[in-house]
C-alpha positions as CSV (number, residue, x, y, z in Angstrom):
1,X,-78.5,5.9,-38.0
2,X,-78.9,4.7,-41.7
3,X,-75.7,2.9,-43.4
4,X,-75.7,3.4,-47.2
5,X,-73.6,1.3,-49.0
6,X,-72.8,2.3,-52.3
7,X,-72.9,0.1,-55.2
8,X,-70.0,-1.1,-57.0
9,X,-69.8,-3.7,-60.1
10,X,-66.9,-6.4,-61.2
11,X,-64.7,-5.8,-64.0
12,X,-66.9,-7.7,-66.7
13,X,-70.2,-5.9,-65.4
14,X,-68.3,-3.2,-66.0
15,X,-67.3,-3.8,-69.7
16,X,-70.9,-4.8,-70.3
17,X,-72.5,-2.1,-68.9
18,X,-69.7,0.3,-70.7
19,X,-69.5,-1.5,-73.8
20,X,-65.2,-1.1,-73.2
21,X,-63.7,-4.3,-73.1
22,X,-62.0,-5.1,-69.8
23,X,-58.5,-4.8,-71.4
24,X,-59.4,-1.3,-72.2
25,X,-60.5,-0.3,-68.8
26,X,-57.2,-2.2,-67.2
27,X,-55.5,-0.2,-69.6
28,X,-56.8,2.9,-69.3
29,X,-56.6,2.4,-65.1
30,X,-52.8,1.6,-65.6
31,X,-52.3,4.7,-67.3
32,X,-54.0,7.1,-65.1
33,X,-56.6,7.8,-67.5
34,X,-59.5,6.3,-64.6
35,X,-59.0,6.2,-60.9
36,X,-58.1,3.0,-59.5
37,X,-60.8,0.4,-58.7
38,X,-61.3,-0.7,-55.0
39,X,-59.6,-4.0,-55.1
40,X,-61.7,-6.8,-52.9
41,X,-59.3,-9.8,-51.9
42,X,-61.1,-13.2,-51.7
43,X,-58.2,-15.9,-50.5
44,X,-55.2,-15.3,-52.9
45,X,-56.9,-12.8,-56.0
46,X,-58.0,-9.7,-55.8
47,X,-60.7,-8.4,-57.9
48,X,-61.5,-5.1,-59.1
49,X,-64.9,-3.0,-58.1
50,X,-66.1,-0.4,-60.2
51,X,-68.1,3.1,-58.3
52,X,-70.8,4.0,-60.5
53,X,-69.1,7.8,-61.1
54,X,-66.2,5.5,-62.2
55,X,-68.7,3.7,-65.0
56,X,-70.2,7.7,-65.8
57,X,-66.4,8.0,-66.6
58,X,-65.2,4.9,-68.7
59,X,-69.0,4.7,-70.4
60,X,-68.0,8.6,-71.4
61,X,-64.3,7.7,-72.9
62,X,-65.9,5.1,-74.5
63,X,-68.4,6.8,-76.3
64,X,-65.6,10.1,-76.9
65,X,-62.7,7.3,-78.4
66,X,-66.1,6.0,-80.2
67,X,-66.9,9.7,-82.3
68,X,-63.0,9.9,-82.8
69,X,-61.7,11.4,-80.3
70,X,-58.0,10.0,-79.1
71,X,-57.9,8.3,-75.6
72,X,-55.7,11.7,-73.8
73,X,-58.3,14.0,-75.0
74,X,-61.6,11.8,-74.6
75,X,-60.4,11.3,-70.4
76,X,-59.8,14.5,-70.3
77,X,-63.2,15.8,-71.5
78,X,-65.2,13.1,-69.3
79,X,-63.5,13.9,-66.2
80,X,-64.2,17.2,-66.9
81,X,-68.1,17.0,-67.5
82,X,-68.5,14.4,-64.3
83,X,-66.1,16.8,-61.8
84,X,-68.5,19.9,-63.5
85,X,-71.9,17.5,-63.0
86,X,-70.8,17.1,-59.1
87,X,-70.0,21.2,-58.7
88,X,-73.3,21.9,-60.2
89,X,-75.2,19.0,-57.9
90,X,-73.6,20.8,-54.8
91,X,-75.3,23.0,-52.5
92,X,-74.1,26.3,-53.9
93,X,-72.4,24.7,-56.7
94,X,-73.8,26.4,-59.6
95,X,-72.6,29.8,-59.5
C-alpha cells in the first residue's frame, strides 16, 4: 500500500510563488473568497498550509485583480475554471 502525501507550502511560499502578498491571501481567506488553509500547530502558533489547487486559485485572483478585474468577480471566475479543470480531469467528466 502506497501513502501519498500531498504537498502543501507556508504562507510566505505562498505569496512568492503567487506573487499576492500574504495580507492579501489572509484577507481574501477571511472573506470566503479562498478555502481555509490547513492550520499546523507547533507549541503555541499555528501556521497556515497552502494545497496546491489552493495556489491554482489565489495565483488565478491574482492575475484576474491584476487585468482589472474586482476581487468578487476575479474569485468567482477562478473557482470556476479550477472546479471546471477537475470535472474535465474526471473519468467521465467531460461530457
Amino acid at each position: 500500500m502506497t501513502t501519498e502525501s500531498k504537498q502543501t507550502f507556508s504562507i510566505g511560499d505562498t505569496a512568492k510563488i503567487t506573487r499576492a502578498t500574504q495580507k492579501q491571501i489572509r484577507n481574501w481567506e477571511a472573506r470566503g473568497y479562498i478555502s481555509l488553509a490547513e492550520r499546523v500547530v507547533s507549541g503555541c502558533r499555528g501556521y497556515r498550509r497552502f494545497s496546491t489547487e489552493q495556489l491554482e486559485i489565489i495565483s488565478s485572483i491574482k492575475n484576474l485583480i491584476d487585468e482589472g478585474y474586482t476581487l468578487p468577480a476575479a474569485a468567482k471566475i477562478a473557482k470556476t475554471a479550477i472546479l471546471n479543470q477537475t470535472k474535465e480531469s474526471m473519468p467521465g467528466g467531460n461530457h
